[in-house]
DOVEXVEX-977485 format. One record per residue (C-alpha): residue number from 1; x, y, z. Coordinates in nm, 2 decimals, always signed. Example, Ala and Ser with C-alpha at 12.3 -4.5 7.8 and 13.67 -1.06 7.14 Angstrom:
2
pos / u / v / w
1 / +1.23 / -0.45 / +0.78
2 / +1.37 / -0.11 / +0.71
***
This chain:
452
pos / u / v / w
1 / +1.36 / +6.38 / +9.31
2 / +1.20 / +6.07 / +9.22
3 / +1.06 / +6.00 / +8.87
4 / +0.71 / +6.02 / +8.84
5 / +0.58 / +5.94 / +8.46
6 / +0.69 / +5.56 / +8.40
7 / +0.86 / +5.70 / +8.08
8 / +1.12 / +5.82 / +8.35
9 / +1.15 / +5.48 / +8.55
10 / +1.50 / +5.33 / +8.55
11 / +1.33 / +5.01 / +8.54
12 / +1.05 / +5.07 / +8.29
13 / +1.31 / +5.25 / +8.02
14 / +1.23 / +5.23 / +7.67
15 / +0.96 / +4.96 / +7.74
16 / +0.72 / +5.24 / +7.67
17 / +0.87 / +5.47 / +7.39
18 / +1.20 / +5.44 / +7.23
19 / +1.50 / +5.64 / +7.28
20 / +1.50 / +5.85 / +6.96
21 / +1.17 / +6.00 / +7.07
22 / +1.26 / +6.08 / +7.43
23 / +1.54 / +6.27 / +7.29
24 / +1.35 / +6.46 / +7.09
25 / +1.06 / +6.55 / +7.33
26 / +1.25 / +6.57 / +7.66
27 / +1.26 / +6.85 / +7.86
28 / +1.57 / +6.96 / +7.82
29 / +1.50 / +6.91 / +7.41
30 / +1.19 / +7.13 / +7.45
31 / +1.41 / +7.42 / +7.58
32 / +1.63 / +7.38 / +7.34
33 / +1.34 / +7.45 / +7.06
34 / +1.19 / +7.71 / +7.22
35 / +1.55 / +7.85 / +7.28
36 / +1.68 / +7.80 / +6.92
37 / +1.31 / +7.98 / +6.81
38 / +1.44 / +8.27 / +7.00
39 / +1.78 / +8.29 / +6.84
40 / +1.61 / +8.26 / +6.48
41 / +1.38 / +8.52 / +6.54
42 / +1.65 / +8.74 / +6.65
43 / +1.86 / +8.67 / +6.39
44 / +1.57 / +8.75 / +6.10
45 / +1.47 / +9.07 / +6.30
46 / +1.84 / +9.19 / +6.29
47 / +1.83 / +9.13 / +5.91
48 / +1.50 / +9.30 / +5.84
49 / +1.65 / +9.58 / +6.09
50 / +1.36 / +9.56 / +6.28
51 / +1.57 / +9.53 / +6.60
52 / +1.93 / +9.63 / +6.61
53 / +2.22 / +9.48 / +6.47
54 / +2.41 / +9.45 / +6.78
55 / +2.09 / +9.31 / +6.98
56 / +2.08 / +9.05 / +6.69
57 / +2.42 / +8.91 / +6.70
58 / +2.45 / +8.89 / +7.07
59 / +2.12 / +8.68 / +7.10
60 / +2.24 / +8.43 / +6.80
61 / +2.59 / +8.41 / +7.00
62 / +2.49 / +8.41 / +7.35
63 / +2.16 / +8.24 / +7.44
64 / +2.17 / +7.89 / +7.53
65 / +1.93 / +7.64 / +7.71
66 / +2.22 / +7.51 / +7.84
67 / +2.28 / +7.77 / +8.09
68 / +1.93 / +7.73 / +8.20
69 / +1.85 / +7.73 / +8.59
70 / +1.58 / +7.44 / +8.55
71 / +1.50 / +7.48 / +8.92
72 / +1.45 / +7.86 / +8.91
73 / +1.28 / +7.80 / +8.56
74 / +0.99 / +7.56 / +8.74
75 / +0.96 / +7.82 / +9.02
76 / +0.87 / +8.04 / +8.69
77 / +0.61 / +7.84 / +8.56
78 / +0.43 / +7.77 / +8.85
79 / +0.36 / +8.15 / +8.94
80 / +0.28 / +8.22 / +8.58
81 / +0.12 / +7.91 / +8.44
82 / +0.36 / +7.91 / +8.12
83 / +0.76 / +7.83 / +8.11
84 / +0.80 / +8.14 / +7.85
85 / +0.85 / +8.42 / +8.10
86 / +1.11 / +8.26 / +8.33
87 / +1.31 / +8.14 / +7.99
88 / +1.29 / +8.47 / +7.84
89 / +1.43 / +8.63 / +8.20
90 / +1.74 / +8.38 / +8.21
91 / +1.82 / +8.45 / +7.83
92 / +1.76 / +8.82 / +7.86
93 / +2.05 / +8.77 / +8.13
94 / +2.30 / +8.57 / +7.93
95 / +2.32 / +8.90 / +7.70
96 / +2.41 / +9.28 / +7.75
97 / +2.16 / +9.49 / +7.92
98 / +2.13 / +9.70 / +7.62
99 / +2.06 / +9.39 / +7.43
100 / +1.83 / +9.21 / +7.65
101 / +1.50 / +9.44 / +7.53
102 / +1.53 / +9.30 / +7.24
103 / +1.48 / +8.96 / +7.24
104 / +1.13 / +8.81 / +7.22
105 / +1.07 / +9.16 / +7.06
106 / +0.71 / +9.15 / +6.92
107 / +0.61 / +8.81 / +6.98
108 / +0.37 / +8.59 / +7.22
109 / +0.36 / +8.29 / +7.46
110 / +0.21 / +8.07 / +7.18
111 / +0.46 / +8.20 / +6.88
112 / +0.74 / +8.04 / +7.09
113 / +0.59 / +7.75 / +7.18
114 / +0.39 / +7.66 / +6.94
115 / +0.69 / +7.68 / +6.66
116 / +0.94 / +7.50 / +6.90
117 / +0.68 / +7.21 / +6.89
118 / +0.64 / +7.24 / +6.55
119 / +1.03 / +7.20 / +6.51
120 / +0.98 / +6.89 / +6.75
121 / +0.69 / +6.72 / +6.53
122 / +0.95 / +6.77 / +6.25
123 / +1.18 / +6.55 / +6.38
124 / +0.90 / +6.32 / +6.60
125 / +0.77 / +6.23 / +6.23
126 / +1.08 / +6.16 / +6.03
127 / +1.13 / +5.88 / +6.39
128 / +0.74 / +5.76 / +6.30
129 / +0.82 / +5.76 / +5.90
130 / +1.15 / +5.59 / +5.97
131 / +1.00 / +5.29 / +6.19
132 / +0.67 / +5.24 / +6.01
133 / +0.96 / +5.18 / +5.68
134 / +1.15 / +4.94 / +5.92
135 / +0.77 / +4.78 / +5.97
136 / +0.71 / +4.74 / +5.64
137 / +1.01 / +4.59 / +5.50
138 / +0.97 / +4.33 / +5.82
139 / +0.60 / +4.26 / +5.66
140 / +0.72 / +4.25 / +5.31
141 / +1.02 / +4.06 / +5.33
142 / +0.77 / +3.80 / +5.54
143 / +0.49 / +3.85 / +5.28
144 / +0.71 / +3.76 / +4.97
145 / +0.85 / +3.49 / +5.19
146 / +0.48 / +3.32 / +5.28
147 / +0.35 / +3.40 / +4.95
148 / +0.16 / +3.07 / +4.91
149 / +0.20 / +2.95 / +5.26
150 / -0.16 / +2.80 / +5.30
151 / -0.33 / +2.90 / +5.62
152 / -0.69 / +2.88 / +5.74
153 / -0.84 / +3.21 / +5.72
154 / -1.08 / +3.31 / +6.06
155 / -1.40 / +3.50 / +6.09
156 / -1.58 / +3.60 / +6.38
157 / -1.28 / +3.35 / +6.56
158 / -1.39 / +3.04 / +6.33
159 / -1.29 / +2.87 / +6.06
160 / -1.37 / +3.01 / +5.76
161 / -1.19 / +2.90 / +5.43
162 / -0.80 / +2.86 / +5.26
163 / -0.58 / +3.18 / +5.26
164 / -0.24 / +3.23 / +5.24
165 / +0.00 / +3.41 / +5.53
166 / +0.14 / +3.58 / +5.25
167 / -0.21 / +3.73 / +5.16
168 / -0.27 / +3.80 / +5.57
169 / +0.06 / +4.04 / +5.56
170 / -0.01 / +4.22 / +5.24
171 / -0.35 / +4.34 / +5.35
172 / -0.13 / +4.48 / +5.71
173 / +0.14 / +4.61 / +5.41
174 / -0.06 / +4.80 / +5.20
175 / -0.21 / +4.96 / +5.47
176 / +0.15 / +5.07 / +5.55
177 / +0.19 / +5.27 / +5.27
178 / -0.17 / +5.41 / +5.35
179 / -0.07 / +5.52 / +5.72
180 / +0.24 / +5.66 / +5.51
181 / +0.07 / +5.84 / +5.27
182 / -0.14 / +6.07 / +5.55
183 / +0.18 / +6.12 / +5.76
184 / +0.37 / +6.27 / +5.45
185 / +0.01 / +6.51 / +5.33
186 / -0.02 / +6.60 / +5.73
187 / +0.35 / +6.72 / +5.75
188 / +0.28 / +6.98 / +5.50
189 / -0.01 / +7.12 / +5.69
190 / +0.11 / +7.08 / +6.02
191 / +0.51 / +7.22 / +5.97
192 / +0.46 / +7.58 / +5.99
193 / +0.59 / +7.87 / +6.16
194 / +0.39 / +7.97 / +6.46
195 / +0.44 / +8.39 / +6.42
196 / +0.06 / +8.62 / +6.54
197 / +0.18 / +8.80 / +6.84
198 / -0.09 / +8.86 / +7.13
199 / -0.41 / +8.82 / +6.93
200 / -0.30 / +8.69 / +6.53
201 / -0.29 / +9.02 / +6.38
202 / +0.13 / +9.06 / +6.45
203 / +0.03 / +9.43 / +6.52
204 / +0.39 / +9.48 / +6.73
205 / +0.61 / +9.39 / +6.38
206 / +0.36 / +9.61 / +6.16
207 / +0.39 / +9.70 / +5.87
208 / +0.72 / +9.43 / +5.88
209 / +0.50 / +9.12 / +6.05
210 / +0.38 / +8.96 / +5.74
211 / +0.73 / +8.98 / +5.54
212 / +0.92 / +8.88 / +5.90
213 / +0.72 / +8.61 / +5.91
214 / +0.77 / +8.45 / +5.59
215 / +1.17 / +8.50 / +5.63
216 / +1.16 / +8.35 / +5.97
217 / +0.95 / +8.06 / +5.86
218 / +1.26 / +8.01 / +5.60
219 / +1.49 / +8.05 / +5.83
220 / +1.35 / +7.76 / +6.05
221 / +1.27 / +7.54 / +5.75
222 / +0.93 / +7.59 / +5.78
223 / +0.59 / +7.62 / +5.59
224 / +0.38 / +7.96 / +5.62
225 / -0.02 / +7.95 / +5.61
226 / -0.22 / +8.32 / +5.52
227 / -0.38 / +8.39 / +5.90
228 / -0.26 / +8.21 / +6.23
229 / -0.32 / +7.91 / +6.38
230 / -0.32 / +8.03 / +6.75
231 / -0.73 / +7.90 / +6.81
232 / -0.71 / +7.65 / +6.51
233 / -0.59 / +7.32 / +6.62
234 / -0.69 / +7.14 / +6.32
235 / -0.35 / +7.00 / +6.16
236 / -0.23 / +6.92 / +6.51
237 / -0.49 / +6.69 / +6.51
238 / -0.45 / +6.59 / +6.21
239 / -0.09 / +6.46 / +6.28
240 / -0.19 / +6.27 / +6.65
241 / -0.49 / +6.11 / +6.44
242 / -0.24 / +6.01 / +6.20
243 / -0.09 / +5.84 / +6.49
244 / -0.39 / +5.67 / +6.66
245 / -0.48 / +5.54 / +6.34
246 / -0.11 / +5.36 / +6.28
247 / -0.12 / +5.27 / +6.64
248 / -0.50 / +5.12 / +6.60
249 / -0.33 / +4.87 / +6.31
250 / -0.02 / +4.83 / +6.53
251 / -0.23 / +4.72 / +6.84
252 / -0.44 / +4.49 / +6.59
253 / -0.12 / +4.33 / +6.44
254 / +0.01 / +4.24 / +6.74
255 / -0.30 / +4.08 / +6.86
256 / -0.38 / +3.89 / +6.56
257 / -0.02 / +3.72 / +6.57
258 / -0.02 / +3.69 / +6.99
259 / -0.37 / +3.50 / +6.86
260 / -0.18 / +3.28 / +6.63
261 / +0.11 / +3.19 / +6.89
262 / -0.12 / +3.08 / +7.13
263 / -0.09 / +2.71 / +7.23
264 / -0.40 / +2.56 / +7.05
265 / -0.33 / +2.75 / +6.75
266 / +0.06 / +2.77 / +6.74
267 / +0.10 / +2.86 / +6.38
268 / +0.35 / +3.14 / +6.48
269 / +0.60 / +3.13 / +6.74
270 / +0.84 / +3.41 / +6.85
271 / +1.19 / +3.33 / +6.95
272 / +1.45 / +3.46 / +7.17
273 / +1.72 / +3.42 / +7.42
274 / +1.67 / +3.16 / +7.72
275 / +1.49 / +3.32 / +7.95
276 / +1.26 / +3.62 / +7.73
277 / +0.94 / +3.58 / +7.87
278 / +0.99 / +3.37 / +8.12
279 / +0.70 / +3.29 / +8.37
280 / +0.81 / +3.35 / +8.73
281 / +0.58 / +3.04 / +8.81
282 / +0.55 / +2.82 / +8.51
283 / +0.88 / +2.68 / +8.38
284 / +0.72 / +2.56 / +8.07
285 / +0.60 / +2.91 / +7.98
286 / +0.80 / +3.18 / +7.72
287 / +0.54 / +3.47 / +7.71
288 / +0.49 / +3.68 / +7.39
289 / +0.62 / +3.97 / +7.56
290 / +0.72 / +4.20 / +7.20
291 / +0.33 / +4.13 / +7.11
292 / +0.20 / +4.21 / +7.47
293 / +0.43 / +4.53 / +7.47
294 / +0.33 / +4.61 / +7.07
295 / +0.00 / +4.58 / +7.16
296 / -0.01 / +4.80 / +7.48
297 / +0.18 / +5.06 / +7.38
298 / -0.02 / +5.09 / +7.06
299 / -0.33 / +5.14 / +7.28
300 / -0.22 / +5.35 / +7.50
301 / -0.07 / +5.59 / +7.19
302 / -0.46 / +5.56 / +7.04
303 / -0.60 / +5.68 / +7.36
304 / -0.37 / +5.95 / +7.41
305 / -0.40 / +6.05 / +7.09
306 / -0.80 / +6.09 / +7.08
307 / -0.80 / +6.36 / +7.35
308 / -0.64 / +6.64 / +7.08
309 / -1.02 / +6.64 / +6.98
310 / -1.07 / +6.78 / +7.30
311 / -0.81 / +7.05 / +7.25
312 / -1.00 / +7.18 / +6.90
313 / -1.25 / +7.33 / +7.13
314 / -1.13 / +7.67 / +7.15
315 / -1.28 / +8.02 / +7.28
316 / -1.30 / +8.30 / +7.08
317 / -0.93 / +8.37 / +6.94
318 / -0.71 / +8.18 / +7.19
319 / -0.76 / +7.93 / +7.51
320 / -0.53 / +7.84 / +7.70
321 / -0.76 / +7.56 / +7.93
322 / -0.77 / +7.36 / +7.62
323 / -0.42 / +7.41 / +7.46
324 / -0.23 / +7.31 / +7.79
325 / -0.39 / +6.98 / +7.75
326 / -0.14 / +6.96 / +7.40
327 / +0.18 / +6.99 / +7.69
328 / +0.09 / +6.64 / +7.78
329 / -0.09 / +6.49 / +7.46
330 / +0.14 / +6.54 / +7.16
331 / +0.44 / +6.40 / +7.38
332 / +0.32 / +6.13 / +7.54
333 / +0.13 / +6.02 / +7.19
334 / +0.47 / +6.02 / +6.98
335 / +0.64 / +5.84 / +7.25
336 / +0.41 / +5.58 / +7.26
337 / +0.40 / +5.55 / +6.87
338 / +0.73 / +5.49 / +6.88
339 / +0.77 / +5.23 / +7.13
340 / +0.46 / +5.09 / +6.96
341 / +0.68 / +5.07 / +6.63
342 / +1.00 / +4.94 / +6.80
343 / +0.80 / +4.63 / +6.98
344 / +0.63 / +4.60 / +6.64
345 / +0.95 / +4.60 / +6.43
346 / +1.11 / +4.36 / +6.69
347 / +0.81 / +4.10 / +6.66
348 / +0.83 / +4.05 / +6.30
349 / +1.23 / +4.02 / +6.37
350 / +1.17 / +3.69 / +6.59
351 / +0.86 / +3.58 / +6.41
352 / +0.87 / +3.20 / +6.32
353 / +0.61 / +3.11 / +6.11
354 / +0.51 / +2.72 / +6.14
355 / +0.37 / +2.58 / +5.80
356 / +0.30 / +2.23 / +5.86
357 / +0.06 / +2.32 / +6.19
358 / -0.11 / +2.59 / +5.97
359 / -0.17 / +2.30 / +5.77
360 / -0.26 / +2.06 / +6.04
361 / -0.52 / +2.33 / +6.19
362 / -0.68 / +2.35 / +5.79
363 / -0.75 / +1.97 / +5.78
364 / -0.91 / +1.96 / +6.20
365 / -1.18 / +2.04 / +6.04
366 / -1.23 / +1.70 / +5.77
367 / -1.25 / +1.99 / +5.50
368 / -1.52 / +2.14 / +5.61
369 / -1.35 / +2.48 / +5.49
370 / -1.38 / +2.38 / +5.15
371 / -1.79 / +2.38 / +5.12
372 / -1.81 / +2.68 / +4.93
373 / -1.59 / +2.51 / +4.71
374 / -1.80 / +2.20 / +4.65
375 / -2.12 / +2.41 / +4.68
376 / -2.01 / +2.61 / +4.35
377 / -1.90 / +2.27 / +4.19
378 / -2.23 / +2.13 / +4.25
379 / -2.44 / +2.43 / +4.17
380 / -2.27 / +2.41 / +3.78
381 / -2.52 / +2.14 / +3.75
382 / -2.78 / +2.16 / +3.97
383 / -2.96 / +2.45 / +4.08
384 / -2.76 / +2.65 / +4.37
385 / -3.02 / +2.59 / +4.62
386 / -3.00 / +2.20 / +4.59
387 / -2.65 / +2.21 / +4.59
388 / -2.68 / +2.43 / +4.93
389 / -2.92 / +2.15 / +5.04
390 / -2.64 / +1.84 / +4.99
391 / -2.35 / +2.03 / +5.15
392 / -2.59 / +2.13 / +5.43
393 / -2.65 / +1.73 / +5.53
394 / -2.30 / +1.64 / +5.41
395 / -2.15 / +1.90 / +5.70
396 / -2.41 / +1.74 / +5.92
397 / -2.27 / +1.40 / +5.87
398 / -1.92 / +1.52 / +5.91
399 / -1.98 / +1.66 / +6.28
400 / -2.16 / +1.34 / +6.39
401 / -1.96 / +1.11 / +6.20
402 / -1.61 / +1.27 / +6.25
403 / -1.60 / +1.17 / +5.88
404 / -1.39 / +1.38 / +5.64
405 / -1.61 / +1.59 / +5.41
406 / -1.47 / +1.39 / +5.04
407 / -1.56 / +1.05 / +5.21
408 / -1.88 / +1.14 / +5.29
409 / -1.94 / +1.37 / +4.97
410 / -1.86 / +1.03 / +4.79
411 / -2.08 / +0.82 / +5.00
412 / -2.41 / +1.04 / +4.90
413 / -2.55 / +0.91 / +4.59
414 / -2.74 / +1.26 / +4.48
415 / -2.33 / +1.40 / +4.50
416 / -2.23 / +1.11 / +4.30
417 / -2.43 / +1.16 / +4.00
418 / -2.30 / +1.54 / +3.99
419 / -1.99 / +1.48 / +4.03
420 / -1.75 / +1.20 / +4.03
421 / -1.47 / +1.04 / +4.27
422 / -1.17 / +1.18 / +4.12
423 / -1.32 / +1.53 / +4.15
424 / -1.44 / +1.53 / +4.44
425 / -1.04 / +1.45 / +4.57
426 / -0.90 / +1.74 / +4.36
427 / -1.15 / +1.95 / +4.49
428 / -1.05 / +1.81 / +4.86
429 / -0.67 / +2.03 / +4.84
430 / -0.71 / +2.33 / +5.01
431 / -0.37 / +2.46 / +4.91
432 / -0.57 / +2.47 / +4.52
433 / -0.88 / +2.72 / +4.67
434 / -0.72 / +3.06 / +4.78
435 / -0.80 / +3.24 / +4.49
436 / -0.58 / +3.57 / +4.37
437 / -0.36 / +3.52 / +4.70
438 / -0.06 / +3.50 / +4.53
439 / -0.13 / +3.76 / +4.26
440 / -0.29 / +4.00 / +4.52
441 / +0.07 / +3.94 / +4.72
442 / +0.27 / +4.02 / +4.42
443 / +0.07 / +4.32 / +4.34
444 / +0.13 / +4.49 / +4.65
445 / +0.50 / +4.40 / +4.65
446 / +0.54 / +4.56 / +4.34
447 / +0.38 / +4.87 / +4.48
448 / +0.59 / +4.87 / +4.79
449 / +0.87 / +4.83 / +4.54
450 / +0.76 / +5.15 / +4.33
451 / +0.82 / +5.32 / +4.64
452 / +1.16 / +5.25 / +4.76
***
């Protein structure tokens, strides 16, 4: 059978989401969880002697998603809506018949697949925490690098004043260790056991449920929380918001230096071997395709990721027409996080950062970027609003002149008797008016530091 999702595309492979993250939420990794859910319960049942001992063994020994019939199992699904009945039919065959009434003993659709998810985010988020660190060392090993690399800074797409590319990346590192910071609170929310039965209240393991649970959570690894979280969808929203908000800075990253590399601004270039990016038309052209694919992915992981919202809309104690929607969401949203990440990780890899035309594209404008500077200067003197007044007719005699803003500054006698030649040049350096830059770089490389 042909591949439908482009995720599944020969030629579209890993453009999309990286391979880490298929492995973990393929289908054949999703039985697995579900499968190795079973055999934990089984096992903790046998210990608690809730089922017996012989039951016990022979599911932990026996059961295995790899003697799955995936054909038969899709018949399943598609005359009961859910993949649980058909998996628990084939495993209840690959043990004794005496044995088979035992397994999935007390528990629910949602129990099993709920917790295999669970043990899927576990893994999905040490892939997300693992490339967001691989993004951040990528901006601050670039950051420390560019610390007082002088750029023009750009607001509403115009020139505004002097900045440093250093400065640009701490702002897109600290906010790193933000996006960080709610992925580690959310795992501790989000990681736990799955374990209500039909409706919550784990009335087939009374009066064992509540003690069965906790030693199963252990047993998986897992956190525990007082009720259930069958109808309460909140920390699995948590952890896909978590994600569109990294994939939100991702997709603006990637747009900002696509921005940068483009051919009137060229203050960052990407390299690569002959022939990335190449234009099946223009010879001349080598397209940003890391940026392009950072970019996309990112959006499409935000979008994906803002349906869970939907999902949180649940009837009374448990709905399926709004949890199936999950099947499809959480997936797709950490595979497109991490192809996000990978493109991301690889831009920064072939970033070339070109100082001399940052510099070039600071002085196009015959220093008009440095009028709050000379405005302040003034105003030390005169009042604020006549030194507002000056600069307003200098800047006018700059556009129509094409006259740099010192030589005109020096021209105007109501400048001159403020302030004099030689001042009016040292103010002219833009690489002397970007403030803290430097200090706000260090600051945040020392906090990035703190946390390796």
């Amino acid at each position: 059978m042909s591949a439908v999702s482009l995720f599944d595309w020969t030629i579209y492979r890993q453009l999309f989401s990286a391979e880490a993250m298929e492995n973990i939420f393929g289908e054949v990794a999703t039985l697995q969880r579900m499968v190795e859910f079973e055999r934990a319960v089984a096992k903790v049942q046998g210990d608690l002697e809730i089922i017996p001992d012989k039951a016990a063994r022979q599911i932990v020994d026996r059961i295995s998603a790899d003697k799955l019939d995936l054909q038969r199992l899709r018949e399943d699904t598609l005359e009961v809506g859910r993949p649980v009945v058909g998996l628990v039919k084939q495993l209840a065959e690959q043990v004794d018949d005496d044995c088979a009434q035992w397994l999935h003993y007390g528990l629910t659709t949602y129990d099993v697949m709920d917790t295999a998810k669970v043990l899927q985010l576990r893994d999905g988020l040490d892939e997300i925490l693992t490339g967001t660190r691989r993004y951040r060392e990528g901006l601050k090993d670039l950051a420390a690098e560019h610390r007082d690399t002088t750029m023009i800074a750009r607001t509403n797409n115009l020139h505004a004043q002097p900045t440093t590319f250093g400065a640009k990346l701490a702002t897109w590192l600290e906010e790193m260790l933000r996006h960080e910071a709610r992925f580690e609170a959310a795992r501790e929310r989000v990681l736990v056991v799955q374990l209500g039965g039909a409706v919550g209240t784990l009335a087939s393991l009374h009066p064992e449920g509540l003690d069965f649970r906790a030693a199963l959570a252990q047993e998986l690894g897992l956190g525990t929380i007082q009720s259930n979280w069958h109808n309460a969808r909140d920390s699995m929203a948590e952890v896909m918001l978590c994600l569109s908000n990294l994939c939100a800075s991702l997709a603006r990253n990637a747009q900002n230096l696509n921005h940068l590399a483009g051919s009137d601004i060229a203050e960052v270039s990407k390299a690569g071997a002959e022939g990335r990016g190449r234009s099946s038309s223009m010879a001349h052209k080598r397209n940003p395709r890391a940026a392009e694919f950072a970019e996309a992915t990112a959006r499409l992981g935000r979008q994906r990721a803002a349906g869970i919202l939907e999902v949180m809309g649940q009837d009374h104690d448990r709905c399926g027409g709004t949890w199936i929607a999950e099947w499809m969401l959480v997936p797709e949203t950490f595979l497109l996080t991490s192809g996000a990440l990978a493109w991301a990780v690889e831009l920064l890899q072939r970033l070339e950062v070109h100082s001399n035309k940052m510099m070039d594209n600071i002085n196009a404008s015959k220093g008009l970027v440095l009028t709050e500077r000379y405005t302040l200067a003034l105003a030390t003197k005169i009042s604020k609003g006549e030194a507002r007044r000056l600069i307003d007719e200098a800047c006018v005699r700059v556009i129509e002149t094409n006259t740099p803003l010192p030589e005109v500054l020096k021209g105007m006698a109501d400048v001159r008797a403020v302030l004099g030649e030689d001042e009016i040049m040292v103010l002219a350096d833009p690489r002397t008016y970007v403030g803290a830059a430097g200090d706000i770089v260090d600051d945040v490389l020392a906090t990035t530091n703190k946390m390796e």
